[in-house]
N, C-alpha and C positions, 0 to 999 in steps of 0.2 A: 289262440295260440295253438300252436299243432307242436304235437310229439313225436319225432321218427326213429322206433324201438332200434334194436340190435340186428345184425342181419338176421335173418331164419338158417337154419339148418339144413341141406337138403337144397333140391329144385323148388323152383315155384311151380305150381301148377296154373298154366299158360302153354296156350294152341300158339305154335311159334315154330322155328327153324328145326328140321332134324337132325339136322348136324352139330359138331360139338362145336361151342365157340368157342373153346381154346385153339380148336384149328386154325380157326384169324385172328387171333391176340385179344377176344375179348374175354371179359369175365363176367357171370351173371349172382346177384345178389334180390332179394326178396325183403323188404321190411315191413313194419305196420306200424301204421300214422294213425294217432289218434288226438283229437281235437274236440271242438267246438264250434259248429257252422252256421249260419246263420240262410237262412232263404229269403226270398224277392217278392215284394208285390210292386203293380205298378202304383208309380206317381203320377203319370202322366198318358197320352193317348199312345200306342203302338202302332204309328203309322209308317205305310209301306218304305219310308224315307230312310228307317232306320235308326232314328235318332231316339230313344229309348231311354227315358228315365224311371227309376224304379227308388225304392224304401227298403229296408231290412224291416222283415215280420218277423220269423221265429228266432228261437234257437232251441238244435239239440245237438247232442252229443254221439261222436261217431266213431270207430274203430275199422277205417280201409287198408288197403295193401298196396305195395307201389312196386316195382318192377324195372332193377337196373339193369341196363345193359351197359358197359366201360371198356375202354381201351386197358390192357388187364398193365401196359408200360402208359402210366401218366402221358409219358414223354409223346406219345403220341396224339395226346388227345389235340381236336382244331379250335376248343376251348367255346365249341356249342352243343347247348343240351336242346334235346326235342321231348319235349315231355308229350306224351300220347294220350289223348280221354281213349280208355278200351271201349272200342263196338261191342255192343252185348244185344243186338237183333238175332244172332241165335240161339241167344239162351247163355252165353258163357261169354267168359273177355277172350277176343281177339286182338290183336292188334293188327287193326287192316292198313297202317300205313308202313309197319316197320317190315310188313311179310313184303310187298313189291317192293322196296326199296333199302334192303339191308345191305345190297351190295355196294351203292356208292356211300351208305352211311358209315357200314364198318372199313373200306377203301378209305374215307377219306378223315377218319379218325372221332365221330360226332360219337355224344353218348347220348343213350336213350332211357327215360323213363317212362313206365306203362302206368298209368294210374287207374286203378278199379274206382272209377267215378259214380255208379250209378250200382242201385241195390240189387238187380237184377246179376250183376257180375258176383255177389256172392250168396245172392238166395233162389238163384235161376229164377225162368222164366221163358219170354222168347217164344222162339219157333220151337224151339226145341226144349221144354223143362225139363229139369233135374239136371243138368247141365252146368249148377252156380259151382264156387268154391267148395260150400258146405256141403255137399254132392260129391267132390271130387275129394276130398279130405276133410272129414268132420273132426280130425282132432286136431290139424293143425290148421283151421279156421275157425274154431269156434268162439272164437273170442272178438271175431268179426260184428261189426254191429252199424249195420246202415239208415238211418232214419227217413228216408224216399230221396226220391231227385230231384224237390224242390230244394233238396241242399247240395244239391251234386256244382252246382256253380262254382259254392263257393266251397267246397273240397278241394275239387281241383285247384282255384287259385291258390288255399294255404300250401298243399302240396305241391304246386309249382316252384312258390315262394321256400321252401324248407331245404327242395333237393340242388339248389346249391348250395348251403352250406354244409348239405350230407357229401355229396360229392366232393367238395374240397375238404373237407375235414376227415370224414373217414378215410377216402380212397386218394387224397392227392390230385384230382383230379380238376387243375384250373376250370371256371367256366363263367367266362363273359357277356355268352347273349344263351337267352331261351328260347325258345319258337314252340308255339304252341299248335297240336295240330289234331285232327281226328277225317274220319270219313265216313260216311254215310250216316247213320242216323248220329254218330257223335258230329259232324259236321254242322247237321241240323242244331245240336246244343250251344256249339261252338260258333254259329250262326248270330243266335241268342247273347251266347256271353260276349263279342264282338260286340255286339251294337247298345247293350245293356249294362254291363258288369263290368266289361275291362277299362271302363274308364276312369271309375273306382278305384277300382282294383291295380291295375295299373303292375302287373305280376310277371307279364312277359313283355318280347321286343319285339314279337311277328306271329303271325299265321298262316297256317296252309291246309284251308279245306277244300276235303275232296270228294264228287260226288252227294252235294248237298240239296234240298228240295227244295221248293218255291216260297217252303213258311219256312220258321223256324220253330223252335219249342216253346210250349208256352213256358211261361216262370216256375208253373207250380210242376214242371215237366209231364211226359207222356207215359199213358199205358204199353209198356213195349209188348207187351201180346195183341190187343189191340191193334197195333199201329200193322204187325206183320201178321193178322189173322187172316183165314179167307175173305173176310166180308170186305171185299176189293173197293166198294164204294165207302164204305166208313174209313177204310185205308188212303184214299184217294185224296179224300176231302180233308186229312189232318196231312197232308202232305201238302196239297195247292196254298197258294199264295202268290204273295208278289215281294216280301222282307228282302230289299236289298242290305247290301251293306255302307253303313252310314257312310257320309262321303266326309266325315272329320274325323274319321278311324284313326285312332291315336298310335298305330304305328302300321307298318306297314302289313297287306293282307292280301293272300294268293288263294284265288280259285281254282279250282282244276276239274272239269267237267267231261262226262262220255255223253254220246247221245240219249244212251239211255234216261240221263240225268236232265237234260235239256230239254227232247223231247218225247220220253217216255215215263215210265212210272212215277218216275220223281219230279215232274213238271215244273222243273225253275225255269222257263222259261219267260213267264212274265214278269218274273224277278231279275233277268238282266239289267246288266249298267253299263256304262261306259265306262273303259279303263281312266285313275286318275291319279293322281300325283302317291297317293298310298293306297292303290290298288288295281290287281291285274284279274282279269278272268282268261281262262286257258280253254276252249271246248276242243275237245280230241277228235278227229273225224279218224270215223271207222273203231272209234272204241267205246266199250259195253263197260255198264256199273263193275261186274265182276267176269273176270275171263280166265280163259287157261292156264297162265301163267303165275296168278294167283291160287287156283285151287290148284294145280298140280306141279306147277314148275318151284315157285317160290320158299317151299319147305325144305327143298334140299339142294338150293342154289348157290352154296357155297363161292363160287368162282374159283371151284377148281373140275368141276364138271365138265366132261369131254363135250365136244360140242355136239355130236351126234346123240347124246343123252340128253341133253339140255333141251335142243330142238326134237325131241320123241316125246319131251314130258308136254313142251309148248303146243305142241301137235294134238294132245289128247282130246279133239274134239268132238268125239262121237264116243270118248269112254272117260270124262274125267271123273268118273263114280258118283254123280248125281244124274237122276236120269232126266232127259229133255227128248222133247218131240223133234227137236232139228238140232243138228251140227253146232257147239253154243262155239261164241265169239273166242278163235285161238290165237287172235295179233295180239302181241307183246308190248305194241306201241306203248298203252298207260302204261306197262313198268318203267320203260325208260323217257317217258316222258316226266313223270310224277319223279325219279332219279333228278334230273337238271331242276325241275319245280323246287326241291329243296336245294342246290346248291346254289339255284336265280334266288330263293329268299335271305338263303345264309348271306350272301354276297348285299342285299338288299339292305342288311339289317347291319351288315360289317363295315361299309365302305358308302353306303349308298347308291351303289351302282343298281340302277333298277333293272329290271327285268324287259325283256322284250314285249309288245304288247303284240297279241293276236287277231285275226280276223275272226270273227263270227263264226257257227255252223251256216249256214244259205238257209232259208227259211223257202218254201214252193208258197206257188201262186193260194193254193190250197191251205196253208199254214202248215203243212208238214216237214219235214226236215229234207231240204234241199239234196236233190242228187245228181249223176250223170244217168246215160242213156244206158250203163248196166247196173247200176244200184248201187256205185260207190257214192258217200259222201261228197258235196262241196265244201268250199268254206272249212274254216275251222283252222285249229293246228295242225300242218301235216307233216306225212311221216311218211318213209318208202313201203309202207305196210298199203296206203291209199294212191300213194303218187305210181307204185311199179307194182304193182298188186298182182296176184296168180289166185287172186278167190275175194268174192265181196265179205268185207266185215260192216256187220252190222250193231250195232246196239238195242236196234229194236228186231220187231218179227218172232221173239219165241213166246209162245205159247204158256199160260199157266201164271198163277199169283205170286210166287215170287221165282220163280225159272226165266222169269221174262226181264230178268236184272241182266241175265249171262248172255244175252246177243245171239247173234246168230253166222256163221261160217257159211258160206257156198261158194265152192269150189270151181272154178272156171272147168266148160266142159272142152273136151280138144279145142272143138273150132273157135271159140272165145281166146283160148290161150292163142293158137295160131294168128288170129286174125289182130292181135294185138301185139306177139312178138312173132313176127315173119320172121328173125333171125335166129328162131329157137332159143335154149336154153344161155348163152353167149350174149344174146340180145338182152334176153332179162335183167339178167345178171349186173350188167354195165348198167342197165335201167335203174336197178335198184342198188347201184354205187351209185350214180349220183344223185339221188332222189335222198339217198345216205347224207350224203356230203353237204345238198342243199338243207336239210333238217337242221346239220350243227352249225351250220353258217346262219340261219334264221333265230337262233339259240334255243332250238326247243329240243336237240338231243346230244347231250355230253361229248366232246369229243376222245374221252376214255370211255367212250361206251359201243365207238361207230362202229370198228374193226368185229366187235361181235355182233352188230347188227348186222352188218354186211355178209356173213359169214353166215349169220339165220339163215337171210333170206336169198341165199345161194344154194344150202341143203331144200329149202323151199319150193324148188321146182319140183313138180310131181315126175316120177321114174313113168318114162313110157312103157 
């Protein structure tokens, strides 16, 4: 049984938007959950099918933090919670699903909870240590108390389970369906408790991972330094596998993949499936694990940012203040793709209307990630970032142990751009309306989303 104190005082400390969210009607709230967890051994074999039976082994005692975000008018809320496991591969909790995607979440009235699932989110570690909660404020964490992340499973299920009746009780805040989500290495967890734990558990109505690797975590979970250290082949080999997700997934469950993820670092590759009656895989052609849009656009993307801002920040691909040997991956496409992912799930999990199924990335005769004759992507989800393009996007190509997440950018030189729009700028443009238009017709980009995609990839043409 889990405890969810009083709110906290103050902000929480969380890498999140910089803008105020009073600005868009939400309200932001902190509390600390304290319980009684129990961790996983297997019962059975862990074969690549996914079908996963496990036992409760320990118990210990835990004191984490959870992280609301709300419609600050009830009246607005759409009466679904996304509750988040926080990424802690750099040493601290992110929330990598709520930074690319807050604009259609706080748009369309969702509320979100952040849960500090794993102990590295309050006693650092990562890429980067010193970086945990108790790092960031040791008096008002310290009452914090993690016992590893072989109990991290089953944290987050109590905490999923609690913050509706927090939600409703405290704030007013109806909530009908859950959706459970994470990316990157929380994906990998989430990978795990999908095929493992939620059928037990049985805590939420869907999921949506993004960016996940070809295993999943073991039970007694991962050394996160480890996992993101230089030693690239120790890295490698806790990443490979083949862990799909089981095909009796007890509700429904969304993929959403870059090439990076497919065919780079994170090799899920031999872990594909076929889409099925509760379950879609989405691979993005022309889109990178982590891109521009995420480190430099998304923290202050309010949607009310002029457009000539918005596309300076998307643009930052030779400065977005991490340094890389090439030009890292500046298409926007995963924002607004991973945007529709959750309103195809919410929709999925509300009404039953499933989600559109996708083709493939193309795989080369060589086993490498299929392309055309200038290095765009085939295959896959596309987007007018691939289909009317002014520069190749890549997922793979950059250089370096973990740089090689953020893709790669190259820029069409004159005679490429010419040779492809003889009608100049005018030509593109129409190119990349309807390359727009065929996206939301295919259901892979919002139709409240098109008119500003259109309008990117208009400022898009390079000034001669």
């Amino acid at each position: 049984m889990v405890t969810i104190g009083a709110a906290l005082d103050g902000a929480p400390s969380l890498f999140s938007v910089a803008f105020d969210l009073a600005s868009v009607g939400y309200a932001a709230h902190e509390h600390f959950a304290t319980g009684t967890a129990e961790s996983y051994a297997a019962a059975g074999p862990r074969e690549p099918h996914g079908r996963w039976e496990v036992k409760e082994a320990e118990s210990a005692d835990y004191t984490t933090r959870l992280v609301v975000y709300r419609p600050t008018d009830p009246a607005r809320s759409n009466g679904t919670l996304i509750v988040e496991w926080l990424n802690v591969t750099g040493g601290l909790d992110v929330p990598a699903l709520w930074m690319p995607t807050h604009r259609h979440l706080v748009r369309e009235g969702f509320t979100w909870v952040g849960v500090t699932a794993q102990r590295v989110g309050i006693e650092g570690g990562g890429v980067m240590p010193g970086m945990g909660l108790r790092d960031a404020d040791p008096a008002r964490y310290e009452t914090l108390d993690h016992p590893g992340d072989a109990f991290a499973y089953d944290i987050f299920t109590q905490v999923a389970r609690a913050a509706r009746g927090l939600l409703s009780e405290r704030y007013g805040i109806p909530i009908e369906r859950v959706l459970a989500t994470g990316a990157s290495q929380s994906a990998m967890y989430l990978t795990t408790y999908v095929n493992a734990i939620d059928p037990r558990a049985a805590a939420v109505d869907g999921f949506l991972l993004q960016g996940r690797a070809g295993a999943g975590v073991p039970y007694e979970g991962w050394n996160v330094g480890n996992i993101n250290s230089a030693a690239r082949q120790e890295r490698a080999a806790r990443l490979a596998g083949r862990d799909q997700i089981r095909a009796d997934a007890r509700v429904p469950v969304m993929v959403v993949q870059s090439e990076t993820d497919v065919f780079g670092a994170l090799a899920y590759r031999p872990a594909r499936q076929a889409d099925s009656e509760r379950f879609r895989l989405w691979e993005v052609a022309g889109a990178s694990h982590c891109d521009t849009y995420f480190l430099c656009a998304s923290a202050h993307d309010s949607g009310a940012l002029p457009l000539d801002e918005l596309a300076a920040l998307v643009g930052r691909a030779d400065s977005s203040g991490i340094p890389t040997e090439r030009p890292i991956n500046s298409g926007p496409q995963m924002h607004y793709v991973l945007q529709r992912a959750f309103d195809a799930l919410d929709r999925w999990v509300r009404d039953g209307t499933s989600p559109p199924s996708a083709a493939r990335l193309d795989v080369g005769a060589d086993g490498s990630l299929g392309v055309d004759d200038i290095g765009i992507a085939s295959g896959g989800v596309r987007t007018p970032c691939v289909d009317a393009p002014v520069a190749v996007l890549s997922g793979l190509g950059q250089p370096g142990a973990m740089t090689e997440l953020f893709g790669t950018t190259q820029a069409f030189d004159d005679a490429t751009r010419k040779a492809r729009y003889p009608g100049g700028r005018a030509e593109y443009v129409a190119a990349f309306g309807a390359a727009t238009t065929a996206a939301v017709d295919a259901g892979f980009i919002l139709p409240a989303d098109a008119d500003e995609v259109t309008a990117l990839g208009a400022v898009g043409w390079p000034e001669s």
